[in-house]
N, C-alpha and C positions, 0 to 999 in steps of 0.2 A: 380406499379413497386416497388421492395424490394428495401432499398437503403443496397448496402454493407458497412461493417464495412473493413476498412482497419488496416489491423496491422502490423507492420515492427519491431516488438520487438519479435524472435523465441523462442520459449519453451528452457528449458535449459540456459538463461541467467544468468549470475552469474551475484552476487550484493552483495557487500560488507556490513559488519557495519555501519551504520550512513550513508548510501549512500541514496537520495530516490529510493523508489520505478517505475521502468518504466512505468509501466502498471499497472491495476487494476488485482487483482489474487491471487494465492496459494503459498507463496516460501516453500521450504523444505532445512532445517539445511545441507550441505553438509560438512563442516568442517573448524576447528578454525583456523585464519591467524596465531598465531604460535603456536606453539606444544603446545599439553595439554591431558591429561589421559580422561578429562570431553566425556561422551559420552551422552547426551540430550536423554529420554524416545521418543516413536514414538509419542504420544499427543503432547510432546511440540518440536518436531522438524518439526513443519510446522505452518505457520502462512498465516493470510489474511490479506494483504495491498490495497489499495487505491492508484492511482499513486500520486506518491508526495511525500505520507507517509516515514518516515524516516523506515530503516531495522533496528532491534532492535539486542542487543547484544547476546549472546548465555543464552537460556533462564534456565538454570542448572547454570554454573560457571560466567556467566554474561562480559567475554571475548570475543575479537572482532571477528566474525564469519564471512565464508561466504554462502548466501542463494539462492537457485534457484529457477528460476521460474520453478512450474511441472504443471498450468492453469489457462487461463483466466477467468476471470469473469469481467461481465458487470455488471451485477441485484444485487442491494445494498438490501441486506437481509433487512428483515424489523427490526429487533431486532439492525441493525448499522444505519437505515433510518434517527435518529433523533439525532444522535452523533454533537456535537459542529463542528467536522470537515467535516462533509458531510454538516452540513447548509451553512457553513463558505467557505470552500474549493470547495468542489463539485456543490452545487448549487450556490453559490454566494449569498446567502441569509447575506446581512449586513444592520442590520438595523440602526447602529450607523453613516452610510456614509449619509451625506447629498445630498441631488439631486442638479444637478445643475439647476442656478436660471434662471428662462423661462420655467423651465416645470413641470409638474404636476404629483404627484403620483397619478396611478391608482388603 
């Protein structure tokens, strides 16, 4: 039996500046909260976040922008696989936390 993935965050979400990210996925630059001549090239008007990840500023004049989601993604590329935040955040991988006392690292 497959198991489905459920999603309840629809394509097209807008997400502000410094907001996290919903979902894991693609946003695309749609334009700055307040007015600005800055138009961001098409390379850097899209980025890939991690849910959680903060939405970065507008990546040309560095003013507060808003970002859309235009696709999901699940499968953590290998080149971001070993990123501080995917061991930390995503996996849970913390080796600094002590286990509690009664049981055993395997």
């Amino acid at each position: 039996m497959q198991q489905r993935k459920m999603i309840d965050i629809p394509l097209g979400t807008e997400v502000r500046t410094a907001i996290r990210a919903p979902i894991d996925g693609d946003y695309e630059f749609v334009q700055h909260i307040a007015s600005s001549e800055c138009k961001p090239s098409a390379k850097e008007s899209k980025v890939y976040k991690f849910r959680g990840e903060l939405l970065p500023p507008c990546p040309k004049c560095g003013k507060r922008a808003v970002w859309k989601l235009v696709e999901y993604k699940f499968e953590i590329s290998p080149e971001r696989n070993k990123t501080a935040y995917v061991l930390k955040e995503v996996r849970g991988d913390r080796p600094n936390v002590p286990y509690p006392s009664g049981t055993k690292k395997k």
